[in-house]
C-alpha positions in Angstrom: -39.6 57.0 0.4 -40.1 58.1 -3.3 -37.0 57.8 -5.7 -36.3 60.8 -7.9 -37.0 60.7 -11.9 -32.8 60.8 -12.3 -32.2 58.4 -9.1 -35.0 55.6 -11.1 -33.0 56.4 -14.3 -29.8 55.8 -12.5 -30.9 52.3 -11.2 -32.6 51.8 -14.5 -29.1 52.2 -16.3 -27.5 49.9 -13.9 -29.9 47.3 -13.6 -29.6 47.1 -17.4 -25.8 47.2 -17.3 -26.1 44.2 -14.8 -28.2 42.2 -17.4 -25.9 42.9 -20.2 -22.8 41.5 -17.8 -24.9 39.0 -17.0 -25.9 38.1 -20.8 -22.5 38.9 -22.0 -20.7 36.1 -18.8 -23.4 33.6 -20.1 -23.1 33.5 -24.1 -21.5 31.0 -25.7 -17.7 30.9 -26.0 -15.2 28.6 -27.5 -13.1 25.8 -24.7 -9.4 26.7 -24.5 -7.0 24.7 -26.4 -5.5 23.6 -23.2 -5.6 22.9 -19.4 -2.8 25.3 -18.7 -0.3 23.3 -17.6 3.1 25.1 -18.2 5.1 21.7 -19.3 2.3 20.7 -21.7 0.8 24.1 -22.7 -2.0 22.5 -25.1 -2.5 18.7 -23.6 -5.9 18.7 -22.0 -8.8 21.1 -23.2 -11.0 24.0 -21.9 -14.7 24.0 -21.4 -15.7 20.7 -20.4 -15.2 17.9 -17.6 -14.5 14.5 -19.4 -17.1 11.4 -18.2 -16.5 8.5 -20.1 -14.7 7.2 -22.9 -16.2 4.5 -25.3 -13.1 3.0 -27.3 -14.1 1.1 -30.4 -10.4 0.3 -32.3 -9.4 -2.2 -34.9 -5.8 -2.8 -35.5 -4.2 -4.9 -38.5 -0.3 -6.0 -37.1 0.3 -6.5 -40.9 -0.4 -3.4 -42.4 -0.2 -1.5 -38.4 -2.9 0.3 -39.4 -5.6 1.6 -36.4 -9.0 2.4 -37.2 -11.2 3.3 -34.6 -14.5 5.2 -33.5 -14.3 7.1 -30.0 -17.2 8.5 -27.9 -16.5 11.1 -25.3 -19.5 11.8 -22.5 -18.3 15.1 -21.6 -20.2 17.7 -19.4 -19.9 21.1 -20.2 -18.5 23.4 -17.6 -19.4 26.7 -19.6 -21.9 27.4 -22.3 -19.9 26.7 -25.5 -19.8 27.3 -28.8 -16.7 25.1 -29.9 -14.2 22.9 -28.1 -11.2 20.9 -28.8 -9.8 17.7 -28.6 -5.9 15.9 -28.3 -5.3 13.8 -31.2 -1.9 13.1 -33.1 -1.1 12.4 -36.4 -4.1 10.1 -37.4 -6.9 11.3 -39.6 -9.9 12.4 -38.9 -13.2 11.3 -41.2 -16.5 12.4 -39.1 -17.2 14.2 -36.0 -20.6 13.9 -34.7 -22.0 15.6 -31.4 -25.2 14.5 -29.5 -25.6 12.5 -33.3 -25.7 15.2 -35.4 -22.3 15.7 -37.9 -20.4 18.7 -36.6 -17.7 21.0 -38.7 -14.2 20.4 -37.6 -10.9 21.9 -38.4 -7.3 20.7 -37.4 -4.2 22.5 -36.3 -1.7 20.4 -35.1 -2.4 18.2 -32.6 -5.7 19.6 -31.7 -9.3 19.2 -33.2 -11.2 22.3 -33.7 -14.9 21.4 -33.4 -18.0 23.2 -33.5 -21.2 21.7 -33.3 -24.6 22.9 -34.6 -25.6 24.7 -31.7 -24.3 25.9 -28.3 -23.8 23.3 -25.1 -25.3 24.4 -22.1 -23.2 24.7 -19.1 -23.4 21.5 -16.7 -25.4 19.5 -19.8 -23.5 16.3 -20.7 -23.0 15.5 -24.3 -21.5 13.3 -26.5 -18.9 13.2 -29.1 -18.2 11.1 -31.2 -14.9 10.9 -33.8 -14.3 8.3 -36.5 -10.6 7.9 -37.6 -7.5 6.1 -39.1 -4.0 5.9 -39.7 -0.6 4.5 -38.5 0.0 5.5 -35.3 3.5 6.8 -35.0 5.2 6.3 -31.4 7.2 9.5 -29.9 10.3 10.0 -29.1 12.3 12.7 -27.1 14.8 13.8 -24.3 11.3 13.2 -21.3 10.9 10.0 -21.3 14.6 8.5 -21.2 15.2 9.5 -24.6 12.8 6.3 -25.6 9.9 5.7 -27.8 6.7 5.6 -26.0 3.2 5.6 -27.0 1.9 3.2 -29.5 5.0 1.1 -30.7 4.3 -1.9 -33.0 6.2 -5.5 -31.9 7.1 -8.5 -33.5 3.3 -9.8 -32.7 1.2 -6.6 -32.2 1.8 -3.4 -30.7 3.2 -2.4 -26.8 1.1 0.6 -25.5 2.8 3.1 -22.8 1.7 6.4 -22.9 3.3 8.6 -20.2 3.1 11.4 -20.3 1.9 12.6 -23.4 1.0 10.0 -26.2 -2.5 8.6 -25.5 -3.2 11.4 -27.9 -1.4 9.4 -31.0 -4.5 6.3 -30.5 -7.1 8.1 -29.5 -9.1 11.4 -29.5 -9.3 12.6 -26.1 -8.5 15.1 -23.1 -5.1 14.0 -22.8 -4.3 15.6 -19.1 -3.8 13.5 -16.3 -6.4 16.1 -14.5 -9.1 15.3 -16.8 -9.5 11.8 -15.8 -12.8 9.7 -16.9 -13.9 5.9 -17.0 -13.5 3.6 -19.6 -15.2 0.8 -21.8 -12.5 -0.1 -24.4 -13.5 -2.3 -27.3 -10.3 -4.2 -29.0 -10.4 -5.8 -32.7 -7.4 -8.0 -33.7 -7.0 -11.3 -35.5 -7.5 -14.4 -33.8 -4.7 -15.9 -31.9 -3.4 -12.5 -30.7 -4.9 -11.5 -27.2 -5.9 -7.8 -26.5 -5.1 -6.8 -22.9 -6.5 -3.3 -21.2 -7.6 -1.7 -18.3 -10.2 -2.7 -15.6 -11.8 -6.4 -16.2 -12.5 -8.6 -18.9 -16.2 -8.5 -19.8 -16.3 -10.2 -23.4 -14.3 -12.0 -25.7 -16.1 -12.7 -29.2 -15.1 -14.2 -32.5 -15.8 -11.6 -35.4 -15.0 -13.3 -39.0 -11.0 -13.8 -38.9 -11.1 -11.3 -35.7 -11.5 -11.0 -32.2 -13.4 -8.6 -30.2 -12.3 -8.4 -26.8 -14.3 -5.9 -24.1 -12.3 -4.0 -21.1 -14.3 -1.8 -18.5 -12.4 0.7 -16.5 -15.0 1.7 -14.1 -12.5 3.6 -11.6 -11.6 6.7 -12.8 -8.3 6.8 -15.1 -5.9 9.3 -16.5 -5.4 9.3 -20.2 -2.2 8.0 -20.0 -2.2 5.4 -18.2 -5.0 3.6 -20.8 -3.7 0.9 -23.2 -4.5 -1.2 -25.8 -1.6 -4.1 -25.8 -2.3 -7.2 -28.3 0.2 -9.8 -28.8 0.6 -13.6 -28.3 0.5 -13.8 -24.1 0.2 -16.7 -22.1 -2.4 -15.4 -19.2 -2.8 -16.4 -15.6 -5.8 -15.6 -13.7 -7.1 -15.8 -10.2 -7.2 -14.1 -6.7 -4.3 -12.5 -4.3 -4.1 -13.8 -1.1 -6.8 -11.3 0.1 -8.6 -11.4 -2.4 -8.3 -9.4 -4.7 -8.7 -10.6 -8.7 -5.7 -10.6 -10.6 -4.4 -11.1 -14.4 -1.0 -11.1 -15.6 -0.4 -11.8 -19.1 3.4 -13.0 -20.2 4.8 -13.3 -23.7 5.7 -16.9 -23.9 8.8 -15.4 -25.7 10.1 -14.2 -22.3 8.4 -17.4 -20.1 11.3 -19.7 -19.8 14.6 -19.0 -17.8 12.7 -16.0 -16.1 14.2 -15.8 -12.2 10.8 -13.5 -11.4 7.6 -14.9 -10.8 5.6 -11.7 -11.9 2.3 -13.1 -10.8 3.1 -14.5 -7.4 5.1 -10.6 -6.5 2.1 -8.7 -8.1 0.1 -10.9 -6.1 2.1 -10.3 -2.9 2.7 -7.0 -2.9 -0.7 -6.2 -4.4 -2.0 -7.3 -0.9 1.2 -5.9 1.5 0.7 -2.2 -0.5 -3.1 -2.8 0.5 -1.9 -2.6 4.0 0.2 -0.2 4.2 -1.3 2.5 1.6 -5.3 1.7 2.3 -7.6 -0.4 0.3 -6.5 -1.7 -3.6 -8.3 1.4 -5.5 -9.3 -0.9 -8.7 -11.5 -4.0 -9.4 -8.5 -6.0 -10.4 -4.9 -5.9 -10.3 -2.2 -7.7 -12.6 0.7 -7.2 -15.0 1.4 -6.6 -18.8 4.6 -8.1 -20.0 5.8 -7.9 -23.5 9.3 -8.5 -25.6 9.7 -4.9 -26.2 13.1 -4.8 -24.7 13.8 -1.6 -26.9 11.4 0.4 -24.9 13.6 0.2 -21.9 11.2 1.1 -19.3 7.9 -0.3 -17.0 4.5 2.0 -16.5 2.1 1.9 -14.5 -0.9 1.4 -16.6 -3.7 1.3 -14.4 -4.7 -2.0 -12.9 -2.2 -3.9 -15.0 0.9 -2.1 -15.2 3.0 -2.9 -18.6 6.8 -3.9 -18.6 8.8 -4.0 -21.9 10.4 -6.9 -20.7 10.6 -8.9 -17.9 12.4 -6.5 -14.7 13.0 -7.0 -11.4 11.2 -7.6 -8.3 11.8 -4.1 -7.0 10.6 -2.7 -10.5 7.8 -4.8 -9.9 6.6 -3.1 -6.5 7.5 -0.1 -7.6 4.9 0.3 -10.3 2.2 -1.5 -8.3 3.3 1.0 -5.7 2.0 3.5 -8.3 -1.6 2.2 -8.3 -2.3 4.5 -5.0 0.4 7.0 -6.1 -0.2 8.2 -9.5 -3.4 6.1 -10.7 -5.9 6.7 -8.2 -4.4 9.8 -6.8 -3.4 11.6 -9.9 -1.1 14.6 -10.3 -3.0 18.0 -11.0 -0.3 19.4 -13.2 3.1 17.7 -14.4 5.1 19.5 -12.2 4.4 17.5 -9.5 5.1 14.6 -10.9 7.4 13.7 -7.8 4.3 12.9 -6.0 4.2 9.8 -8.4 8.0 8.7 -8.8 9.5 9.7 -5.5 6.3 7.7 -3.7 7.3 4.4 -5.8 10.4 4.6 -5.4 10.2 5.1 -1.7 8.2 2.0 -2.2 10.6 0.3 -2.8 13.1 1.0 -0.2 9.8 -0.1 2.0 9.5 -3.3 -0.1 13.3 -3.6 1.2 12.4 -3.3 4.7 9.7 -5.5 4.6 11.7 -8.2 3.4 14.2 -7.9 5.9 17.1 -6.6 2.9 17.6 -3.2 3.7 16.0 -0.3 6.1 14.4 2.5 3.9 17.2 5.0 6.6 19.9 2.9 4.8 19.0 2.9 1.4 18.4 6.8 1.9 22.6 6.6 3.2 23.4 5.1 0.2 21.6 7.1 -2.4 22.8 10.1 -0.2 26.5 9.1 0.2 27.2 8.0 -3.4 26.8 11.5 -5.0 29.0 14.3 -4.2 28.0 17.7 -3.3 28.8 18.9 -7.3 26.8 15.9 -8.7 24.5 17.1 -11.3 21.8 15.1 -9.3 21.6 18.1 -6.5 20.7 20.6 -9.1 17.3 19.2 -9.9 14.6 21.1 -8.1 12.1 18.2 -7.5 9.0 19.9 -6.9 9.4 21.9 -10.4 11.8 19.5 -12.3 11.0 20.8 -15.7 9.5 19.6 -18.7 12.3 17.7 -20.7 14.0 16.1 -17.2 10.6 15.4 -15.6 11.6 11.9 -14.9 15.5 12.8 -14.3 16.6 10.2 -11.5 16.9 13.2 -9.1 12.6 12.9 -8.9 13.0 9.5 -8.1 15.7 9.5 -5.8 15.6 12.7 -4.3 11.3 12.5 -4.1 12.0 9.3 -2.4 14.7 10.8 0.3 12.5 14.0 0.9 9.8 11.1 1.9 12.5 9.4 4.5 13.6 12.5 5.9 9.6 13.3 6.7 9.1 10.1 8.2 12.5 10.9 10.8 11.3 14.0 11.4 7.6 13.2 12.2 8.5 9.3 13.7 6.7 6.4 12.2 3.1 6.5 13.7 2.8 10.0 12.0 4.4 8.8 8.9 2.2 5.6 8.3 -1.3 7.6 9.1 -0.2 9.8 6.5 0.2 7.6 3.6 -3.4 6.0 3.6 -5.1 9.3 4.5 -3.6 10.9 1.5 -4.3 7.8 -0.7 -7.8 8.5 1.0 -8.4 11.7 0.7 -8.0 12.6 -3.3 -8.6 8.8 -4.1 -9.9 8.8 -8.3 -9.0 12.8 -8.1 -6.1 14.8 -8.9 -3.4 16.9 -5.6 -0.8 18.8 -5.6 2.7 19.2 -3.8 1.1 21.6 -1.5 -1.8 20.1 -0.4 0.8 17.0 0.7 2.5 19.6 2.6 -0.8 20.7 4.4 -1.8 17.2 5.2 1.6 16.2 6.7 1.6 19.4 8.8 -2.3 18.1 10.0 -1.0 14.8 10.8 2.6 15.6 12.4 0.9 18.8 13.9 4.3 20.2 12.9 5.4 23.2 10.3 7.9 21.2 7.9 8.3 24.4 5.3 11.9 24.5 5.9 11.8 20.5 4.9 10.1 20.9 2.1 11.5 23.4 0.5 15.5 22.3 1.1 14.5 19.1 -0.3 12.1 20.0 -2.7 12.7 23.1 -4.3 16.3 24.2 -3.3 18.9 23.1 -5.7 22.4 21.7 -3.8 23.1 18.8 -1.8 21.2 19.2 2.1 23.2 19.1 4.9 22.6 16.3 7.4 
């Protein structure tokens, strides 16, 4: 059938219209500033997936000054013309992308940069920033009104960076759902030992320094990377099952210590194996420093770094984290019970396996000790809020929301779950209601009314 003159000029005009859209949807355009996460607004950046992170710092304990090159692999997930990066305080001297010197601006915490021509959607492409400064630790109301980040010690410097402080030693994505490998390159003056993430695959002597070589090959959130250098006595070796281990102690803390933190990292390393599915990393281990002033433990991945030397229970807990946290990471902050409440459950497991305590009982006593008007009942756990994201109600509470699923769904349920959510969004990022959708799978129950009295209703639950 022939087409009118005004019915061809009608499908002319719209076929047009559709190649302008489709022109228009394809030019270049900037990367958002952020991820869109509502507690951190601009941590993370638009426009691109991270790959890998090449870390290249020097650090001078004398002076505590960082200077450092980073280069970000990145794959473009639109066609841009700019993007952004996370860094704090330190200054910038160079940007180059694909090795050709791009113009970049700075606005607070993030880097403005705009290379010479656009980035083609799903292309990778490199980054590379040269930069320098003191790095200045934070401080605030989130993280138990602490500093955190990069915070200089009597020998070197103690690196923790949850949630928001990776940012203050390196250029970088700095969201927890933009996670990436790592080969981190450490420069610091002989005699000090530079401890990181992944295994050792170099030590070198460089004039009065030494260069010491970490691969991360697993996929890691940006805040659970460190760079801790100090005067540590090391340990190395296998678990019980196998797995290879390093623990690093400042001989400062070594004598009159009650906890052997290699022999319980090794221990539990292998029992959380069973219960939670297969170690996720190439090694396993422990960071412990004389920073007593930090007053907390995280769980850095594959070594997880304590401030001082803490208990057996603290111990679990953030090894408990490797599954919960490290390799399944949280897709916004919000959920950030996924992390605590699972460790800490961990613990009252740790308990149970040692014959100390059932996990039912140490759910009584949490339970019984705080009265209906406690403050502690007013925390909604699956949306605690930035500034008390790690109020003890995410611990506790996250941790009896996890006893009263296992009583409702009995204990073969309860203990598939575990490994096939470790197993499911292992090296990726889940959220509260995916959880939800996987217990329900399991259990082949609806636990919405659990859920959400335990989760996201303030008030103390009735029994």
């Amino acid at each position: 059938m022939a087409l009118s003159r005004s019915a061809r000029l009608g499908a002319l005009a719209t076929a047009t219209a559709s190649l302008l859209l489709v022109a228009a949807s394809s030019a270049p355009t900037p990367g958002a500033d952020g991820i869109g996460d509502t507690y951190f607004p601009q941590l993370g950046n638009g426009g691109f997936d991270a790959r890998h992170y090449a870390l290249d710092v020097a650090y001078d304990p004398g002076t505590d000054r960082l200077d450092g090159v980073t280069t970000l692999t990145a794959r473009a997930t639109r066609n841009l013309s700019a993007f952004d990066l996370d860094l704090q305080k330190l200054d910038v001297t160079r940007i180059a992308v694909n090795g050709r010197t791009a113009r970049f601006t700075r606005e607070g915490d993030e880097i403005h940069i705009t290379p010479r021509g656009p980035l083609a959607r799903g292309k990778d492409f490199t980054v590379a920033v040269t930069y320098g400064g003191v790095p200045e630790a934070l401080n605030g109301p989130i993280v138990f009104g602490s500093d955190y980040g990069w915070m200089k010690t009597a020998d070197g410097v103690f690196v923790a960076c949850e949630p928001n402080a990776a940012s203050t030693w390196f250029p970088s994505s700095d969201h927890p759902s933009d996670k990436a490998t790592y080969d981190i390159r450490i420069t610091a003056p002989k005699g000090l030992t530079a401890v990181s993430n992944g295994r050792l695959i170099s030590t070198r002597d460089k004039g009065a320094n030494t260069v010491t070589h970490w691969r991360e090959s697993r996929p890691m959130a940006t805040y659970l990377a460190t760079a801790t250098i100090g005067k540590f006595d090391v340990r190395t070796g296998r678990t019980p099952a196998g797995t290879p281990i390093y623990v690093a102690v400042d001989p400062v803390l070594a004598n009159g210590n009650s906890v052997d933190v290699y022999a319980v990292t090794a221990e539990a390393t292998d029992y959380w194996s069973q219960v939670f599915g297969p170690y996720p990393f190439e090694e396993t281990g422990a960071i412990v420093d004389d920073m007593p002033q930090a007053g907390f433990s995280l769980e850095v991945q594959s070594k997880p770094a304590y401030s001082a030397v803490r208990s057996e229970s603290t111990i679990v807990h953030e090894l408990a984290h490797q599954w919960f946290g490290d390799s399944v990471s949280v897709e916004r902050w919000k959920d950030i019970w996924l992390n605590e409440g699972f460790a800490t459950y961990a613990q009252w497991l740790w308990a149970e396996h040692k014959g100390v305590r059932s996990a039912h009982d140490s759910f009584l006593a949490g339970y019984n000790q705080r009265p209906a008007d406690s403050a502690f009942w007013q925390t909604k756990v699956g949306d605690p809020q930035r500034d008390t994201m790690f109020a003890s109600a995410v611990y506790q509470r996250g941790a009896m929301t996890l006893q009263t699923l296992r009583e409702r769904i009995g204990d073969a349920a309860f203990f598939r779950l575990l490994p096939a959510w470790t197993k499911l969004h292992r090296y990726g990022n889940a959220n509260t209601a995916q959880f939800i959708a996987l217990a329900e799978k399991i259990s082949g129950q609806q636990l919405d009314d659990l859920f959400q009295t335990w989760l996201f209703t303030t008030g103390k639950p009735a029994l």
